[in-house]
N, C-alpha and C positions, 0 to 999 in steps of 0.2 A: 447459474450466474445471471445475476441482471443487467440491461444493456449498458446501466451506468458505473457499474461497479467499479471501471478500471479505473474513470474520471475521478470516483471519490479514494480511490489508492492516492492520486498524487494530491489532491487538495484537503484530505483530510485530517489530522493532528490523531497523536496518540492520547486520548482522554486519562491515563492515569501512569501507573508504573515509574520503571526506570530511565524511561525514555518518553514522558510528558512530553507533548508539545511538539513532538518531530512527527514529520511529514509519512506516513505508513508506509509510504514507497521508501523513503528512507531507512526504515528499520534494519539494522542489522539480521544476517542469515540465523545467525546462529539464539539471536531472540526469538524470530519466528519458530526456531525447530524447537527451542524449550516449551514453546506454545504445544505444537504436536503431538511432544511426550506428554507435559502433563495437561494437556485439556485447554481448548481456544475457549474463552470468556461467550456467556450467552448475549443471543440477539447479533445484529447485525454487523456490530465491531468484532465479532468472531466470525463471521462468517467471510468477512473482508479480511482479516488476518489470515484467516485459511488458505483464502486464495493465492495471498502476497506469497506465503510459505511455500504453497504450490510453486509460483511462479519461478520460485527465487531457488528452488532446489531443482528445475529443471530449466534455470538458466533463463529463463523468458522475459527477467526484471527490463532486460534492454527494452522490449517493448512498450514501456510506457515513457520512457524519454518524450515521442511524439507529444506526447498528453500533456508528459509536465513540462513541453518549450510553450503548448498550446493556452495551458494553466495562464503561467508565467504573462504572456502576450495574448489575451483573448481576440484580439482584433489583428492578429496578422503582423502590428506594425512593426516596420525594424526586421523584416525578414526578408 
């Protein structure tokens, strides 16, 4: 994993499929596991996917909340 990986889970969009455009932290569980069965996409959007599936099957999704209130308000304000 790299140090930024988690940052680009909440800021990044889904570049294709049935869920274009949603936020990867977003992604439903059960999309990520059809990833797992049949094989995550090559390059870096799979290996970010992998992770999210990771997360999201051992329950971890809560911890990017932080990220994505941090996303949301890069400057703190309103907090």
């Amino acid at each position: 994993m790299h140090p930024d990986d988690l940052e680009k889970l909440v800021t990044w969009q889904m570049p294709f499929g049935k869920y274009k455009g949603r936020l990867l932290a977003d992604l439903p569980g059960h999309y990520l596991n059809w990833f797992a069965r049949t094989g995550f996409p090559p390059g870096e959007i799979g290996r970010l996917l992998a992770l999210l599936q990771e997360m999201d099957h051992n329950g971890l999704k809560p911890l990017l909340n932080p990220l994505r209130d941090k996303s949301v308000n890069p400057e703190g304000r309103g907090l």
